[in-house]
DOLUMMAR-129288 format. One line per field, with one value per residue (C-alpha): x, y, z negated; residue in one letter; residue number from 0. Coordinates in Angstrom, 3 decimals. Layout:
# DOLUMMAR-129288
X = c(X,...)
Y = c(Y,...)
Z = c(Z,...)
aa = c(a,...)
i = c(NUM,...)
//
This chain:
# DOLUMMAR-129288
X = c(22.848,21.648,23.609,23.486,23.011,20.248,20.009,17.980,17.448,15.879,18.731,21.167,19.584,19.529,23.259,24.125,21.771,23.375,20.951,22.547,22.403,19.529,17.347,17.920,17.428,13.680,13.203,13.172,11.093,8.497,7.871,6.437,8.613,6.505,3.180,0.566,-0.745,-3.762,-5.253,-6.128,-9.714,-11.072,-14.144,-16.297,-17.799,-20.963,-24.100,-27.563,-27.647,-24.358,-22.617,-19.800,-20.985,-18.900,-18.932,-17.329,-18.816,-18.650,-20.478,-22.913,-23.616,-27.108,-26.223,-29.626,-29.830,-26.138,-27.842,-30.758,-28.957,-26.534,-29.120,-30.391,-27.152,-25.742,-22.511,-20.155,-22.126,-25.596,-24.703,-23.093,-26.428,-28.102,-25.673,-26.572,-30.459,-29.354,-26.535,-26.894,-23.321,-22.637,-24.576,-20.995,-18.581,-17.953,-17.803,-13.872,-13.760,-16.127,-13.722,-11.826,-15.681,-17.034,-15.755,-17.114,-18.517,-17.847,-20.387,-23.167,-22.531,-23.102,-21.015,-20.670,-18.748,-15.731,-14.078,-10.671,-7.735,-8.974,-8.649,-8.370,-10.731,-9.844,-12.235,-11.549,-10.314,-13.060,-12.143,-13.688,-14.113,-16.637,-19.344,-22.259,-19.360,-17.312,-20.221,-21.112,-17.541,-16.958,-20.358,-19.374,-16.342,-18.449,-21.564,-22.051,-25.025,-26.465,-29.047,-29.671,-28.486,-31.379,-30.979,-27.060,-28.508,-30.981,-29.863,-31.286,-33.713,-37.347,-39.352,-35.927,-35.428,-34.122,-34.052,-31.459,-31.866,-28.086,-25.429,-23.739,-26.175,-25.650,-22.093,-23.220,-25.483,-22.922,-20.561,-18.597,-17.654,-15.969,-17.588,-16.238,-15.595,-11.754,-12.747,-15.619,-13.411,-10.692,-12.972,-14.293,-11.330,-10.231,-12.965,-12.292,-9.288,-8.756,-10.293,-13.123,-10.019,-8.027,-10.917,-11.772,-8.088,-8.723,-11.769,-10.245,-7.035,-9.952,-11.763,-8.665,-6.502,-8.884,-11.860,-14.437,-17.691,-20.331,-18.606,-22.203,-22.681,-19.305,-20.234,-23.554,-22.405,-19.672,-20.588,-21.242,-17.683,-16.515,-18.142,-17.546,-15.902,-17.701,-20.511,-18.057,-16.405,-19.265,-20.170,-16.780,-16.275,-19.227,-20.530,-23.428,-24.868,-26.786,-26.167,-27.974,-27.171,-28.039,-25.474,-22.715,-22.325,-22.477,-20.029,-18.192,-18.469,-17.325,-13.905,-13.845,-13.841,-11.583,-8.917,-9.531,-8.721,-5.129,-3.966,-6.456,-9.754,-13.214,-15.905,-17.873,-15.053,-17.639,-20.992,-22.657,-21.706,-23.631,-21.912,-21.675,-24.936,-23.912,-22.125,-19.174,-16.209,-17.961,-18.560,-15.224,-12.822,-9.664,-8.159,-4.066,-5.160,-6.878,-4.100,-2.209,-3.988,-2.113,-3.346,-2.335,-1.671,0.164,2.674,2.867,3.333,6.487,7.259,7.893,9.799,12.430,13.154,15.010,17.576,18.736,22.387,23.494,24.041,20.298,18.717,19.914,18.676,15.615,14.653,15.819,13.528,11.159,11.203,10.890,7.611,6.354,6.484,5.700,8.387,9.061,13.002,15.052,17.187,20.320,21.110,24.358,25.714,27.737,26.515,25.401,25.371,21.252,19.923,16.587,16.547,16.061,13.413,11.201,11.509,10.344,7.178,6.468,5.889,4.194,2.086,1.155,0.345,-2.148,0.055,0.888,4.329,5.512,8.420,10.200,13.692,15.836,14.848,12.535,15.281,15.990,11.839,11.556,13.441,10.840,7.803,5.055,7.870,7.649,10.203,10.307,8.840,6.062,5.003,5.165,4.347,8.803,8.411,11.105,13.159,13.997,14.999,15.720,12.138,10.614,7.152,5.279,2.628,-0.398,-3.095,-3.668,-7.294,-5.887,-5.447,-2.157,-2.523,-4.803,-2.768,0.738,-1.584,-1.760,1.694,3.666,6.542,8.419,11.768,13.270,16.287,19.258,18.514,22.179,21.550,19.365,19.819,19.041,16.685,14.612,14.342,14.137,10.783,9.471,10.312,8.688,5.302,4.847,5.092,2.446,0.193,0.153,0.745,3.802,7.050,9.022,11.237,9.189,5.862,6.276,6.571,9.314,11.496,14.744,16.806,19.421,22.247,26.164,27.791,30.714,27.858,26.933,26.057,23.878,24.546,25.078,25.210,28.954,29.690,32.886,33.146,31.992,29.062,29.074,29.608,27.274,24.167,24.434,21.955,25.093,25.173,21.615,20.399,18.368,21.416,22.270,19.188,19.532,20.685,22.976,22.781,25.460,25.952,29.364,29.051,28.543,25.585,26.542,29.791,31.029,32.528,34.452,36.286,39.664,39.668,36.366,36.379,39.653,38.147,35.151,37.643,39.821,37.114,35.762,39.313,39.505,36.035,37.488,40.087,43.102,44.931,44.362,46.887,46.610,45.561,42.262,44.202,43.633,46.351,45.107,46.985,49.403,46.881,44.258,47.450,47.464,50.308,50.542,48.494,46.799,43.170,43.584,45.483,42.551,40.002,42.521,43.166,39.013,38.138,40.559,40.257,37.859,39.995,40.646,36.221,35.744)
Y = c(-156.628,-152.730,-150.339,-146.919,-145.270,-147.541,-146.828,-149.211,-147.195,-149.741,-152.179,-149.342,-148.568,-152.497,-152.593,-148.987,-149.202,-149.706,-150.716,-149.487,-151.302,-149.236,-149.623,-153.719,-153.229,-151.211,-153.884,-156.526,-155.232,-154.637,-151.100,-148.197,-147.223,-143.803,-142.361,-139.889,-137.025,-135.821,-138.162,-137.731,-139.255,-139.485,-138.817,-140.311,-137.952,-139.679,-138.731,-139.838,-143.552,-144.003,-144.620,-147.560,-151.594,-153.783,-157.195,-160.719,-163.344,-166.435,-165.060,-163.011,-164.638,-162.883,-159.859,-158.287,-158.625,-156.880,-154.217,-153.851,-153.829,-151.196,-148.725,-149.339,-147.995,-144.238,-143.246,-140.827,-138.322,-139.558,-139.458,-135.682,-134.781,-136.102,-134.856,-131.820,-132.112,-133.227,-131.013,-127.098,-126.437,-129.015,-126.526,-124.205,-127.096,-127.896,-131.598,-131.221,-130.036,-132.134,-134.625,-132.169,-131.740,-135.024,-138.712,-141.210,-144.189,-147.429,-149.660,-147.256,-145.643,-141.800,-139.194,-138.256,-135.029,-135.604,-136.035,-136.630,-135.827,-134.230,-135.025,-133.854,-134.581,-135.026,-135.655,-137.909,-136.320,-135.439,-135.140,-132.168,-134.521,-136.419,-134.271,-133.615,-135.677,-132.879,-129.818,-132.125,-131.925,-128.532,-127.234,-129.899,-127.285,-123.852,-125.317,-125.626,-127.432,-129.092,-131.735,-133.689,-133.817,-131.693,-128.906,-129.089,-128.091,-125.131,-121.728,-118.796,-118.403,-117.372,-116.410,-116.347,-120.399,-122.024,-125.591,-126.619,-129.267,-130.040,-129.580,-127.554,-125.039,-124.633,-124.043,-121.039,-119.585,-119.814,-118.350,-121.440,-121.443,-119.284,-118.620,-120.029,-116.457,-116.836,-120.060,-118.690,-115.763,-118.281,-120.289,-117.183,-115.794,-119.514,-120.017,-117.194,-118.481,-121.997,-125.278,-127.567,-130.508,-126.987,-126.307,-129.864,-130.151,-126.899,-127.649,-131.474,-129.250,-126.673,-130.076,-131.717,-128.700,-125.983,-127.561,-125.584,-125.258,-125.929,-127.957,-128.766,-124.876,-124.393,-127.266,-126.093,-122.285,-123.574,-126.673,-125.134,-123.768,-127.201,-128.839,-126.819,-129.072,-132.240,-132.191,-132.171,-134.933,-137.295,-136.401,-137.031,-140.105,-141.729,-142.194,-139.428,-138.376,-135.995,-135.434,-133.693,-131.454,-133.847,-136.201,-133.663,-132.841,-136.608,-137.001,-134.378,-135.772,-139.036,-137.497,-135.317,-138.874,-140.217,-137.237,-138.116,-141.396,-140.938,-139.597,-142.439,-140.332,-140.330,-138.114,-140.426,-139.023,-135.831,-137.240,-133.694,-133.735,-136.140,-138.946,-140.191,-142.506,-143.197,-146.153,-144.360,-146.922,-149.081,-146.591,-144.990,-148.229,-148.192,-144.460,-145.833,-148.277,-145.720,-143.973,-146.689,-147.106,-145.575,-145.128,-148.618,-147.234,-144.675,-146.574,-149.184,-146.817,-144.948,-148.716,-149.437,-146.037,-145.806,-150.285,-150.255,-147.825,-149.597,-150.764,-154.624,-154.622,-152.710,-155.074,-158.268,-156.922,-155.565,-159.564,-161.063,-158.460,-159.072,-162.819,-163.072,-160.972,-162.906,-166.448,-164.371,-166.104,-163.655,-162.442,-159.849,-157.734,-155.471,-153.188,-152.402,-149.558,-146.191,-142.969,-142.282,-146.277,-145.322,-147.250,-144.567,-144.504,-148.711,-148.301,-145.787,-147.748,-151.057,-149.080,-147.957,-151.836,-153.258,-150.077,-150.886,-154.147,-153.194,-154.064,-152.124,-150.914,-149.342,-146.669,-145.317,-143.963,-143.509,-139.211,-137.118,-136.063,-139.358,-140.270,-137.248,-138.826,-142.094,-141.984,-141.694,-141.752,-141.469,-141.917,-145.299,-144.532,-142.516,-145.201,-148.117,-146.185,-146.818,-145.938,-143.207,-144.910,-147.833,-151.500,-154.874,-155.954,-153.377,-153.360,-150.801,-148.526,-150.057,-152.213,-155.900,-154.794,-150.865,-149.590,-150.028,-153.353,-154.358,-152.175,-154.540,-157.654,-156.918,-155.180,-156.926,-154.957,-152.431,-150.372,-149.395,-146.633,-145.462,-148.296,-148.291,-144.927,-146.488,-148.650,-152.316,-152.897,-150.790,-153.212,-155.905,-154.299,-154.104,-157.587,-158.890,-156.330,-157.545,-161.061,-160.446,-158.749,-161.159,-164.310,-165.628,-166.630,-165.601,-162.628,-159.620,-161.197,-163.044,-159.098,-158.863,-155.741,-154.238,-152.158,-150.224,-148.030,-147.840,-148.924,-146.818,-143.857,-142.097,-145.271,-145.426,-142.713,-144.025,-140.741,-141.187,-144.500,-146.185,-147.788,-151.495,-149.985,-147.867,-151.231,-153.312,-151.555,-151.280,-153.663,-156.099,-157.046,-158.394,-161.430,-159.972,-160.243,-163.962,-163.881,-161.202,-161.454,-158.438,-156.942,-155.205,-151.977,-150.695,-148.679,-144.968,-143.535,-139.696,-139.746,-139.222,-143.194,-141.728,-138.852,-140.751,-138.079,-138.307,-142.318,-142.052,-139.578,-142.155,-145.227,-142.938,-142.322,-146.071,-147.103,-144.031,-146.082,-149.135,-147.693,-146.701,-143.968,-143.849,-143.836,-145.100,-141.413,-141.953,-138.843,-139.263,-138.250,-136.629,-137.066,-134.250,-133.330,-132.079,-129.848,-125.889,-124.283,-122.297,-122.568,-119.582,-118.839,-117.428,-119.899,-122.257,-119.478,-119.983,-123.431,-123.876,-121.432,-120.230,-116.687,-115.641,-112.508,-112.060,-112.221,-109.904)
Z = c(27.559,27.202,29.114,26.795,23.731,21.617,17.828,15.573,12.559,10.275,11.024,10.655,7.294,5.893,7.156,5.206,2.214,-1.443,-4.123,-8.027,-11.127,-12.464,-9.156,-9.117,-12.690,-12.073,-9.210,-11.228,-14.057,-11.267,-12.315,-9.941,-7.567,-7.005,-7.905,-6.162,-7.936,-6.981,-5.462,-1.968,-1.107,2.787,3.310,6.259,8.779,11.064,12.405,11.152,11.588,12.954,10.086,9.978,8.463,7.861,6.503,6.497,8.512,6.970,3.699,5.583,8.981,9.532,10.963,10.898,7.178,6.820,8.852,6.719,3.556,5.217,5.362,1.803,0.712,1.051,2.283,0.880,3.344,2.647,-1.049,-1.176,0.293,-2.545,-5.000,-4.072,-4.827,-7.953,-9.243,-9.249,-9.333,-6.281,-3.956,-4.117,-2.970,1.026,1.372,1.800,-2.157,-3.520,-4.934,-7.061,-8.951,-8.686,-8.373,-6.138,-7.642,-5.088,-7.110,-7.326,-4.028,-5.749,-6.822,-10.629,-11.820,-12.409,-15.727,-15.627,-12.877,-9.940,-6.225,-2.875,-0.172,3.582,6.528,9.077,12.339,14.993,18.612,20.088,22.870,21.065,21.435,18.169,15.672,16.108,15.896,12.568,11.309,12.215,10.120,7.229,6.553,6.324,5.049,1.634,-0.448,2.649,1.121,4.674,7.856,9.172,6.283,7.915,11.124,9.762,9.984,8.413,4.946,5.123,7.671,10.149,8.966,12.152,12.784,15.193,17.724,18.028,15.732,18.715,18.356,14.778,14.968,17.918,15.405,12.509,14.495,14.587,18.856,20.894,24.000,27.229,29.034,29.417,31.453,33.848,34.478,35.649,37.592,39.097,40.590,41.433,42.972,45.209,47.141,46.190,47.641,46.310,45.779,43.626,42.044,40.900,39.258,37.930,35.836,34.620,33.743,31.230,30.264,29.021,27.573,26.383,25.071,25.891,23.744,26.767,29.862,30.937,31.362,32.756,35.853,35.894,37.199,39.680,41.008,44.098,44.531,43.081,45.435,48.285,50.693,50.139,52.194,54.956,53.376,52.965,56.498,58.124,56.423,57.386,53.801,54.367,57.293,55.757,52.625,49.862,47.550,44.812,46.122,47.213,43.236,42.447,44.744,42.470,39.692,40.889,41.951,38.798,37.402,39.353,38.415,34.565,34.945,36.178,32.079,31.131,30.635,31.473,32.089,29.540,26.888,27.333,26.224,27.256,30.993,33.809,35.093,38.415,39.191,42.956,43.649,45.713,44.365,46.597,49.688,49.721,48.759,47.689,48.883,48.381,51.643,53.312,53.622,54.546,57.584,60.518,64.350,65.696,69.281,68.649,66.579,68.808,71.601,69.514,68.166,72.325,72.721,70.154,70.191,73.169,71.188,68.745,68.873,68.362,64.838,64.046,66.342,64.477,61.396,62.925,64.326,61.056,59.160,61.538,61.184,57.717,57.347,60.242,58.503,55.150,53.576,51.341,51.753,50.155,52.535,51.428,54.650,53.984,55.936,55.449,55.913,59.760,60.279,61.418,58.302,58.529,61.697,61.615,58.685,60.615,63.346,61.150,59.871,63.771,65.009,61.669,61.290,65.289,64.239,61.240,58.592,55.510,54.993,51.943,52.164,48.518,47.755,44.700,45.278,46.561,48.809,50.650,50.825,52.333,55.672,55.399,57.441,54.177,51.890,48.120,45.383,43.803,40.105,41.703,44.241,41.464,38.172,36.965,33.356,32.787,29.814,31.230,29.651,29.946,29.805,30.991,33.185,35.574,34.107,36.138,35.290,37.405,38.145,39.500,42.844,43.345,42.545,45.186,47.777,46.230,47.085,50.706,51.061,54.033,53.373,51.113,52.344,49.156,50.377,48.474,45.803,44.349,42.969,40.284,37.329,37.969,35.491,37.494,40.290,37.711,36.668,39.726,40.316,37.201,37.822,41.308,40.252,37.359,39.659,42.525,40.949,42.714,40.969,44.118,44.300,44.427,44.247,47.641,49.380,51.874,50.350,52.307,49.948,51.991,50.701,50.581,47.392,48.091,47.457,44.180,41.642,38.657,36.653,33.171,30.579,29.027,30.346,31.139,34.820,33.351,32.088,35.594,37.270,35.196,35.686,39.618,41.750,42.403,38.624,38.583,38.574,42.174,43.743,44.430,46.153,48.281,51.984,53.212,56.660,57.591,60.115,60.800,64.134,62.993,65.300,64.454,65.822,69.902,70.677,73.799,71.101,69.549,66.712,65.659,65.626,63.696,60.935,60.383,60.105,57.398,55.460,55.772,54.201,51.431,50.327,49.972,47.820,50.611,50.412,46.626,43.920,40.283,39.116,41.272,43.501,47.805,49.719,52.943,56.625,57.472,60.159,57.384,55.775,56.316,57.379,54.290,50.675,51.058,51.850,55.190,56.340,55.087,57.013,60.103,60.528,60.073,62.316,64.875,66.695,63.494,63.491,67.598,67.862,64.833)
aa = c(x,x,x,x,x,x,x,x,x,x,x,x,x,x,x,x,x,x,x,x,x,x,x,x,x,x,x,x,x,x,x,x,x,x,x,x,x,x,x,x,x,x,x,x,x,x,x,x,x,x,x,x,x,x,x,x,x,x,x,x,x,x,x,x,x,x,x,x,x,x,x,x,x,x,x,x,x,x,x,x,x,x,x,x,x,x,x,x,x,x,x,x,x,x,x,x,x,x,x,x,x,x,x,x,x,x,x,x,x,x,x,x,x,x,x,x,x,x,x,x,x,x,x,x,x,x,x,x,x,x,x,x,x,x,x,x,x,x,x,x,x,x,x,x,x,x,x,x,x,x,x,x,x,x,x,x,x,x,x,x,x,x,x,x,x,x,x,x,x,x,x,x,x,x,x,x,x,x,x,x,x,x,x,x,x,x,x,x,x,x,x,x,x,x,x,x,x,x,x,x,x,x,x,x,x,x,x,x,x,x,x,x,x,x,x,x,x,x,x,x,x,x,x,x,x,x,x,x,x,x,x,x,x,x,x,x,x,x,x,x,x,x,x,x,x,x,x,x,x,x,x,x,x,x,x,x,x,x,x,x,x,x,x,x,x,x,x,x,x,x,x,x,x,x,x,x,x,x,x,x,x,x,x,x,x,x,x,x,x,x,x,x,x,x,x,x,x,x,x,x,x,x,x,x,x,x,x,x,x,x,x,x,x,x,x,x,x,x,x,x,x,x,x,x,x,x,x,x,x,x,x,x,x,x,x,x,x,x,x,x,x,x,x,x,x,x,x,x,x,x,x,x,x,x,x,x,x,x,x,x,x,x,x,x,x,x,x,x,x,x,x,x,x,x,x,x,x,x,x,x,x,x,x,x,x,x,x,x,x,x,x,x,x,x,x,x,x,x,x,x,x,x,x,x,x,x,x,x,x,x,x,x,x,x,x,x,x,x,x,x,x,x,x,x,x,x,x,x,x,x,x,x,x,x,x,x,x,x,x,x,x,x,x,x,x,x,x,x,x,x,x,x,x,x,x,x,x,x,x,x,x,x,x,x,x,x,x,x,x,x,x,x,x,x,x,x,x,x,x,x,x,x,x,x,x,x,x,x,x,x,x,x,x,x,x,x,x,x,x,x,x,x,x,x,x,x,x,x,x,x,x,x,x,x,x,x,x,x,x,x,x,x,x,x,x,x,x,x,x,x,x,x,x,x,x,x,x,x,x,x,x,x,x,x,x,x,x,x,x,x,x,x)
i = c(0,1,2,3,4,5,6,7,8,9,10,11,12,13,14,15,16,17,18,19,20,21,22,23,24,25,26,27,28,29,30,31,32,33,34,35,36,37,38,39,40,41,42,43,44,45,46,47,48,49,50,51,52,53,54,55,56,57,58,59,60,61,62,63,64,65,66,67,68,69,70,71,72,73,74,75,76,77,78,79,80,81,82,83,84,85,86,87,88,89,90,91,92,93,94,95,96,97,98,99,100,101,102,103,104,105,106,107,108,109,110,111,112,113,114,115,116,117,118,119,120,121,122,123,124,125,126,127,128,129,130,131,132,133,134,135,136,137,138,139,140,141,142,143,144,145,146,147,148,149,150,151,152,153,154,155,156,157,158,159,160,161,162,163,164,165,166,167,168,169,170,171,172,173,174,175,176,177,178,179,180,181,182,183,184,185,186,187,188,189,190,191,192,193,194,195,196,197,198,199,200,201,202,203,204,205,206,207,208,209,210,211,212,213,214,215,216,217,218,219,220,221,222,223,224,225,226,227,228,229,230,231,232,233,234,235,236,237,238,239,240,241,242,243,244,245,246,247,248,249,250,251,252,253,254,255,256,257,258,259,260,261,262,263,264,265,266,267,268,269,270,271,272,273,274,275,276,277,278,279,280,281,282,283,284,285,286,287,288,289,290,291,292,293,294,295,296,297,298,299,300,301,302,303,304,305,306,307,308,309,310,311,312,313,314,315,316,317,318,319,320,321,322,323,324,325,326,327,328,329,330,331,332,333,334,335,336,337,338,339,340,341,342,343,344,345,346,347,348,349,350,351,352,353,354,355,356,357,358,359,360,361,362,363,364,365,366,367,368,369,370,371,372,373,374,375,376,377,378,379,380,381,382,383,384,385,386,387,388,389,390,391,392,393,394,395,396,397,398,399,400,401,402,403,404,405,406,407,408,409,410,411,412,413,414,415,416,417,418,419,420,421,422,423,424,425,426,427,428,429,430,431,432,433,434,435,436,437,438,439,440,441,442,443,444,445,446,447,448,449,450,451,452,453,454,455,456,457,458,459,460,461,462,463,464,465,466,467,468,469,470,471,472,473,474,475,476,477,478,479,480,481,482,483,484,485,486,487,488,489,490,491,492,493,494,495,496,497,498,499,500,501,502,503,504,505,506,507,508,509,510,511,512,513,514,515,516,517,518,519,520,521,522,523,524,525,526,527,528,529,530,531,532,533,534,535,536,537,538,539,540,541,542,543,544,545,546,547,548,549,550,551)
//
């Protein structure tokens, strides 16, 4: 079942959709349902012996002979090139117009003029990312008459005839570019005040978003600032004593890298900049474990302080907790305690003695909020790539051969806080991931995981939902649940034991969560003690803080 608004239009339009007499009628006849008028051609866009082949294996299994009879043959790029030597009045069309003049023969592979309807002509889409494609496409729309690929790169008549050695530097003579000021003034005064790691981000953030016309001269000028903290870097980590310069801005490049790849990009996706040639993946390892890796004696050391506090209840779930990731068999915890019941205090306390023992202990929370309170703390669809709209069969953004994966292999434990807040087919995707990715059909993967909340808290919010659908998408409601074991903690750690009021206030508000006090409206009626003498606000400002006036 799917909690929610979900719309499927194409069922919604074969359940709504009324066919006339006439239509069936048209239908049956098999006549055109519609017609296009002009014609809209594409025309392919490669560079000199890059065009595309392709042919069907079984009747041509000798691949070097498709290959040779590919390059026999023109394309429609090769051929407008010679449609130009051989037409006078083809010399005034851009390669975009030149079906609405000529027609392209498939059999002959040429172009003829055209003597009938006209078409349109459309280019196939160039990435500016992909380097001398793009300079090609960009001069095939101002060029006109070009009769070879090297007459495309020439600028100038006469005595001033320029050959170009790149198509980039054609489109710079014609005028074509902008030049990359507006970025080297921005990495200028970046470069200023901000750090090599700012600057890095910086100059993926121009790569990605403003396609500059030269990158290469954009690193070239600042690697130095780029690169400014590295040589410290390579030194403190032990993966250069002595670094050179040469391998400070390899180094760079490699992180540069490293930032592309998190939206799924490359440096390679920029044919004109260097790439990395060290082998730093290697060197560095996997930077999620690194900074998993905590000083052993100094957790152990506030592991041995802060034990000996716990009360009875957090000290049977602490052993039980303890005991399961012990004989790794893989349990599911639900600490179930209200609010001041010392559920973080417990978890930090968990992460102390496994930290002090070397093991890796993952903290998340339903909010930014509540991970803020968790030693290393993130939020849950940050730490295990949650996709935002959520389903039934949903799965984590992250590849099995990623990062993350390898830290989820050797994961000994995850605290999970404040899980009721969210929808349970977010756990249920995190189950099914971390099964995927290590290759164990127990709950979670085989990973020992402690949720911890209080049910009588906020629950999943469900946008204009009714309190089964409220109800239905909570944690309890999934099919996690049977297979959960629940901890419970009942002695509030906030409140003074030895004051009567105080322990009665917590007890109230225990029994207004289990539905006391309550009548059918959903109203609470509150003791006579909480009442104001009168229903005015200074009465309110009097009975909350007495002698206000007699101090003022």
């Amino acid at each position: 079942m799917q909690f929610g608004t979900c719309e499927d239009e194409v069922q919604l339009y074969l359940d709504a959709r009324y066919i006339s007499a006439c239509e069936a009628s048209w239908r049956l006849y098999e006549f055109n349902m519609h017609e296009e008028s002009p014609a809209v051609m594409r025309l392919q866009v490669h560079l000199e012996g890059e065009d595309l082949i392709s042919w069907n294996e079984d009747e041509a299994p000798d691949a070097q002979h498709v290959i040779q009879q590919a390059t026999s043959r023109d394309t429609k790029l090769t051929a407008y090139f010679k449609a130009n030597q051989k037409y006078p009045e083809a010399r005034n069309l851009l390669y975009q117009d030149f079906p609405s003049k000529f027609v392209w023969q498939p059999k002959k592979r040429e172009w003829t003029v055209q003597k009938r309807e006209f078409a349109i002509g459309r280019m196939y889409y160039a990435s500016p990312r992909s380097g001398e494609h793009f300079f090609l496409r960009t001069l095939l729309t101002t060029v006109k008459g070009a009769t070879s690929f090297e007459d495309l790169r020439t600028f100038g008549e006469g005595p001033d005839r320029h050959v170009c050695a790149t198509y980039r530097e054609a489109c710079l003579l014609h005028g074509l570019l902008e030049d990359d000021s507006e970025w080297r003034v921005c990495l200028q005064e970046a470069g200023d005040m901000a750090s090599g790691h700012q600057l890095r981000n910086l100059f993926v953030i121009i790569l990605c978003d403003c396609s500059p016309s030269d990158p290469l001269a954009l690193w070239m000028q600042f690697q130095d600032k780029i690169c400014d903290d590295l040589r410290y870097a390579l030194q403190h980590h032990n993966l250069r004593q002595n670094p050179t310069q040469e391998e400070v801005f390899d180094y760079g490049l490699y992180l540069i890298d490293r930032i592309l790849q998190t939206s799924n990009q490359s440096l390679q996706d920029w044919p004109m900049l260097p790439f990395p040639v060290g082998n730093w993946a290697e060197l560095i390892g996997n930077p999620l474990i690194r900074e998993q890796r905590y000083n052993m004696d100094e957790q152990a050391a506030l592991a041995a302080e802060h034990i000996p506090r716990l009360n009875q209840g957090q000290h049977a779930a602490f052993d039980d907790i303890v005991k399961a990731v012990v004989d790794n068999s893989g349990k599911t915890f639900f600490l179930h305690g209200p609010g001041g019941t010392g559920k973080t205090f417990l978890y930090n306390i968990l992460c102390y003695f496994f930290r002090g023992q070397g093991k890796i202990v993952l903290c998340v929370a339903s909010s930014g909020i509540a991970a803020l309170l968790l030693i290393g703390g993130r939020t849950a669809h940050s730490c295990f790539k949650v996709p935002l709209k959520i389903h039934e069969d949903s799965m984590c953004s992250f590849a099995k051969n990623s990062e993350l994966a390898d830290l989820l292999r050797i994961t000994d434990l995850i605290i999970w806080d404040e899980a009721p807040m969210q929808h349970r087919h977010i756990h249920e995707c995190v189950n099914r991931t971390f099964q995927d990715i290590r290759g164990n059909d127990k709950l979670f993967g085989g990973i020992v995981v402690v949720f911890g909340g209080d049910f009588k808290q906020i629950l999943p919010v469900i946008i204009k939902g009714s309190r089964a659908q409220v109800v239905g998408a909570s944690l309890q409601r999934s099919y996690l649940w049977n297979s959960i074991t629940v901890l419970h903690l009942t002695q509030n750690m906030r409140l003074n034991i030895g004051n009567d009021v105080e322990c009665q206030f917590a007890e109230w508000q225990l029994r207004v969560g289990h539905g006391d006090f309550t009548d059918q409206s959903d109203n609470i009626t509150l003791p006579d003690h909480f009442h104001t003498p009168e229903n005015t606000v200074q009465s309110l400002i009097d009975t909350i803080y007495p002698g206000l006036a007699t101090t003022a």
